[in-house]
Backbone bond lengths (Angstrom), bond angles and torsions (degrees), N, CA, C in turn:
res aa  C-N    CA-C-N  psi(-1)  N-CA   C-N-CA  omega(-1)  CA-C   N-CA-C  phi
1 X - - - 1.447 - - 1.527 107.73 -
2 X 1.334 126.88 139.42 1.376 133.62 171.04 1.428 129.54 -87.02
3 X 1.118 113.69 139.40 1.689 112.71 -158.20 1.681 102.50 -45.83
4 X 1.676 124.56 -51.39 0.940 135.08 172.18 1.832 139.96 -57.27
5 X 1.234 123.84 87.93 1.618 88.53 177.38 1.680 129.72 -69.90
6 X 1.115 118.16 152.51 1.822 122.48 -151.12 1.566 73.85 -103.39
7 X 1.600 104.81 105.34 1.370 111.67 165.80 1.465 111.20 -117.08
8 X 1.718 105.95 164.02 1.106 129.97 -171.40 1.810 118.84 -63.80
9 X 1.136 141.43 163.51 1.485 125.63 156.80 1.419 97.73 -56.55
10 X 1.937 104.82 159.71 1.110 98.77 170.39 1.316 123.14 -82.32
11 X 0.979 133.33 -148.59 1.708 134.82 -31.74 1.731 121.03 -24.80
12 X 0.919 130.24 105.38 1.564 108.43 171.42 1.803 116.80 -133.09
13 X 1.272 126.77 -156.86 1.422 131.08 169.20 1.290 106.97 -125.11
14 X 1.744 130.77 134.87 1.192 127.30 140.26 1.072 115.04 -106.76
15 X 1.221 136.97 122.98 1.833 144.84 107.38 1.241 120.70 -7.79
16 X 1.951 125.19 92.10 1.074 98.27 172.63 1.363 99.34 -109.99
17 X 1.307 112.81 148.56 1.865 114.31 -174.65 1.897 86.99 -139.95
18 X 1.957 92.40 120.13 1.437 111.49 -174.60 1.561 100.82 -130.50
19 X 1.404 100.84 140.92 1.660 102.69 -165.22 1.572 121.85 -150.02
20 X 0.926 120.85 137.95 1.195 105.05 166.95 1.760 122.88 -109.79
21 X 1.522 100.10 132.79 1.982 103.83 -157.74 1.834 104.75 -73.33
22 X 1.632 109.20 154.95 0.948 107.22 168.27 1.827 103.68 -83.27
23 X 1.659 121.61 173.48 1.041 138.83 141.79 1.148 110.21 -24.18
24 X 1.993 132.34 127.07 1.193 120.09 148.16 1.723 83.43 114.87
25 X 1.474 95.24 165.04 1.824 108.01 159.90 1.473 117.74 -110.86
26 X 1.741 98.08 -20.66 1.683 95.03 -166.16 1.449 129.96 11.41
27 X 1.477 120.32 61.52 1.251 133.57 174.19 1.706 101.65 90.04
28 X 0.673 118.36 -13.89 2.257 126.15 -157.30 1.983 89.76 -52.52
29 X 1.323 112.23 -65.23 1.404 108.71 -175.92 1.612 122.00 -21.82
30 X 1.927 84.60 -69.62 1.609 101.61 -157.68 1.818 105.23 -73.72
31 X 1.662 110.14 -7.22 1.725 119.57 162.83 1.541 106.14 -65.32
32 X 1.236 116.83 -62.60 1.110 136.19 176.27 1.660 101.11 -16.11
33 X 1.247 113.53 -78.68 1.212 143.77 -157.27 1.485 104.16 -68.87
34 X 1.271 112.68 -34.70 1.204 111.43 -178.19 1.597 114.64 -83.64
35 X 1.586 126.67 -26.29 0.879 137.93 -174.23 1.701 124.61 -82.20
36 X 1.679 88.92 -34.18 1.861 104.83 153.61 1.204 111.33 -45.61
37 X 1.444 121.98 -72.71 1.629 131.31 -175.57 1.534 114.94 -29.88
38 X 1.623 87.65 -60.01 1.654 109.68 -150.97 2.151 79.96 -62.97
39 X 1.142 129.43 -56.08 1.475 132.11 -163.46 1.081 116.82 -71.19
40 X 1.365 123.93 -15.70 1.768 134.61 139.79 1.396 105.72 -45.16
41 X 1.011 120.65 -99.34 1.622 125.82 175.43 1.125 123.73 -41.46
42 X 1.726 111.40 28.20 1.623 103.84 164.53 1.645 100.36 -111.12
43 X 1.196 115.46 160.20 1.678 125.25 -176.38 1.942 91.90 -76.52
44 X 1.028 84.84 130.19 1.559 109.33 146.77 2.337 88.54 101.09
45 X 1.370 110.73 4.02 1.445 116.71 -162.41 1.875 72.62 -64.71
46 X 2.179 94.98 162.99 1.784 92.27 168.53 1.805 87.62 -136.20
47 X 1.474 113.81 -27.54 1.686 113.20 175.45 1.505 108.89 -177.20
48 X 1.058 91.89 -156.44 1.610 115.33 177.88 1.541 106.53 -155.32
49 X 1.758 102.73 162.29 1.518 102.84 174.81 1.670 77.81 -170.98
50 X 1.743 90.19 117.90 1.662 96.44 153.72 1.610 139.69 172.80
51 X 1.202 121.90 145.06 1.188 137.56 -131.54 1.786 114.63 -122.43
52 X 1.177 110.23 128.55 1.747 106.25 168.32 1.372 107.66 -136.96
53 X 1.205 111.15 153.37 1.932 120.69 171.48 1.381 98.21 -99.89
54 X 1.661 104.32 176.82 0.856 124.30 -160.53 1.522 113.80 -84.42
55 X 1.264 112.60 8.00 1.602 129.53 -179.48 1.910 103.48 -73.86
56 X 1.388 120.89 -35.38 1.755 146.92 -122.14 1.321 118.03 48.87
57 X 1.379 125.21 36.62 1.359 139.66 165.13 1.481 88.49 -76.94
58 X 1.991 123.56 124.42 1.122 120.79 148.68 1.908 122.80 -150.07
59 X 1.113 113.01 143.27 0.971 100.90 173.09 1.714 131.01 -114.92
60 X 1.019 119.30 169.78 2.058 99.83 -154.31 1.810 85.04 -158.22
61 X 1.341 112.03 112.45 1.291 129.90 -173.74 1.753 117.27 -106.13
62 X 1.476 125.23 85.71 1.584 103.50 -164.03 1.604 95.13 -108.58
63 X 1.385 97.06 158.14 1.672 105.99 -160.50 1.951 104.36 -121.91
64 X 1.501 112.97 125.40 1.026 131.98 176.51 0.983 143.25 -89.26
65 X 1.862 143.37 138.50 1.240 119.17 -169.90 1.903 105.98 -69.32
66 X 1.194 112.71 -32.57 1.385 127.81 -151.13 1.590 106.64 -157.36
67 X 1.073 106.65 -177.76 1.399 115.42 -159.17 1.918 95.62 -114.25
68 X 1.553 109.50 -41.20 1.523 66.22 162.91 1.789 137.13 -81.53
69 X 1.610 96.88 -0.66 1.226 88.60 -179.69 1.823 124.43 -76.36
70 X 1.499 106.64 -22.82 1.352 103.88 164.85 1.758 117.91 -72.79
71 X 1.793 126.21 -29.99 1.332 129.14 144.85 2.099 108.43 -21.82
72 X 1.277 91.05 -62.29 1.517 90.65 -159.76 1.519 107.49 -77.72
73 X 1.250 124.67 -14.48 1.816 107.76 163.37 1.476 116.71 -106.99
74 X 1.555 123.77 3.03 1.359 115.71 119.49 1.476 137.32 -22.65
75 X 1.305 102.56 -70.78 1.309 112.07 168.86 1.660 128.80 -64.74
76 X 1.122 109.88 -0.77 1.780 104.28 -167.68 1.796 86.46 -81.19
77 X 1.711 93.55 170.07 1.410 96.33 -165.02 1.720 106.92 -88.30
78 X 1.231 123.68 -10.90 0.996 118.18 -140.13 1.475 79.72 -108.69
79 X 1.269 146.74 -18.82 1.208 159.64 -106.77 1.948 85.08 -136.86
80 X 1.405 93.23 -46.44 1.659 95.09 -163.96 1.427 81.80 -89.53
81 X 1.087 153.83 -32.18 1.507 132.65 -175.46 1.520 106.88 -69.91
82 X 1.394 123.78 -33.43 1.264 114.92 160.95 1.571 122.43 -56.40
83 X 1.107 127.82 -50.07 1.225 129.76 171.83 1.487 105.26 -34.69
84 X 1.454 116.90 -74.48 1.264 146.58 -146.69 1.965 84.74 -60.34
85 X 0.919 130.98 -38.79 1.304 135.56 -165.18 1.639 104.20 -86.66
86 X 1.350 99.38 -41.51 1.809 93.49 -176.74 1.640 92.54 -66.26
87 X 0.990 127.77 -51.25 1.486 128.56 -172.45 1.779 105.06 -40.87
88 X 0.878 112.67 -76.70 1.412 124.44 159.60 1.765 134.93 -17.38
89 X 1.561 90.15 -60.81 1.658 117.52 175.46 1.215 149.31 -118.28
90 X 1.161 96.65 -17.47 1.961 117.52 -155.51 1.831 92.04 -109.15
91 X 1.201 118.37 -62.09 1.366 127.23 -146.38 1.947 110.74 -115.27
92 X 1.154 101.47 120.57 1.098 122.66 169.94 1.751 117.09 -71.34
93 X 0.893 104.84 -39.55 1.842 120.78 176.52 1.554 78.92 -150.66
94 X 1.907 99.70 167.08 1.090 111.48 136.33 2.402 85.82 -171.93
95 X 1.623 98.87 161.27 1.221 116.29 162.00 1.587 125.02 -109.74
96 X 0.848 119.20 -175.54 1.280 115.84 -170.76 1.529 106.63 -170.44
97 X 1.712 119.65 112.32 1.586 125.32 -163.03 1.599 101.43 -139.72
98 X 1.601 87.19 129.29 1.726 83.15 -170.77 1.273 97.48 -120.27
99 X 1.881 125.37 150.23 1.837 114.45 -156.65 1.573 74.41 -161.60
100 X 1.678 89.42 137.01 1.492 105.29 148.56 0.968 116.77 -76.00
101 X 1.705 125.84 135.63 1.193 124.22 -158.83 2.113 87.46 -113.83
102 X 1.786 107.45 100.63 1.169 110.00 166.08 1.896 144.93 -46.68
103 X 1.212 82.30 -32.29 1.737 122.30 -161.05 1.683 125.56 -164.75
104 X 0.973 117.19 138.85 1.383 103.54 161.68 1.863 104.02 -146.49
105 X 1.000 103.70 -165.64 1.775 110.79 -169.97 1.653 100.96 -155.01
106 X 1.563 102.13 162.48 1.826 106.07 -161.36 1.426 76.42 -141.77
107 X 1.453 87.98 143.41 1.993 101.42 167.01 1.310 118.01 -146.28
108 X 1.528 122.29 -179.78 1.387 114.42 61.07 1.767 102.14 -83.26
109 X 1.475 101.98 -37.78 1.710 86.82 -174.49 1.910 129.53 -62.37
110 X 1.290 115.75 -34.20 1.723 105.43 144.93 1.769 83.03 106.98
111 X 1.279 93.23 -151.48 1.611 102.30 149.73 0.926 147.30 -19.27
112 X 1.551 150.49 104.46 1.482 127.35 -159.47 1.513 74.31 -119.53
C-alpha cells in the first residue's frame, strides 16, 4: 500500500477515525486487514491512508466517492462487528469525523 491515496478532484468524503490502541493485538491486525480489503471492494470506496506511533496513538483516514457510499459500508455487517469489537478490545478512546473534502492541494509546492 502507498503512503498516499491517488484521489479523485473533489467533491469527495473523508472518514477520519483517530484512536488510541489498547495493549495486545487480540486479533486487531488480521481485522485490520481484513477490513481494508473488504472497504476496497465497496462501490463508491476512493482509498485509504493510515498511520500510528509507537505510543498506539493512530489515525486512519478513508476517502469516499459520496456520502452514501461511506452510509453503505457503515452498514455492512462485518464492518459493524469490527466496530463492535474495537469498542470492546482494540481502543481505549477513539473519535470519529466525517468532512466533505472541498479541495485539496499536493506539494512540496502546495498552492500555486
Amino acid at each position: 500500500m502507498s503512503d498516499f491515496a491517488p484521489l479523485p478532484t473533489p467533491p469527495y468524503y473523508a472518514v477520519i477515525f483517530s484512536a488510541r490502541r489498547t495493549e495486545g493485538d487480540f486479533g486487531y491486525d488480521a481485522m485490520a486487514e481484513k477490513m481494508a480489503e473488504m472497504a476496497a471492494a465497496q462501490p463508491g470506496y476512493l482509498g485509504i491512508e493510515t498511520t500510528r506511533n509507537d505510543a498506539g496513538f493512530g489515525i486512519t483516514v478513508s476517502y469516499w466517492a459520496d456520502e452514501a457510499a461511506l452510509v453503505n459500508w457503515k452498514n455492512v455487517s462485518e464492518h459493524a462487528l469490527a466496530q463492535k469489537l474495537g469498542r470492546e478490545r482494540w481502543y481505549s478512546y477513539y473519535t470519529v469525523r466525517v468532512a466533505k473534502v472541498e479541495r485539496h492541494y499536493d506539494g512540496p509546492e502546495g498552492r500555486s
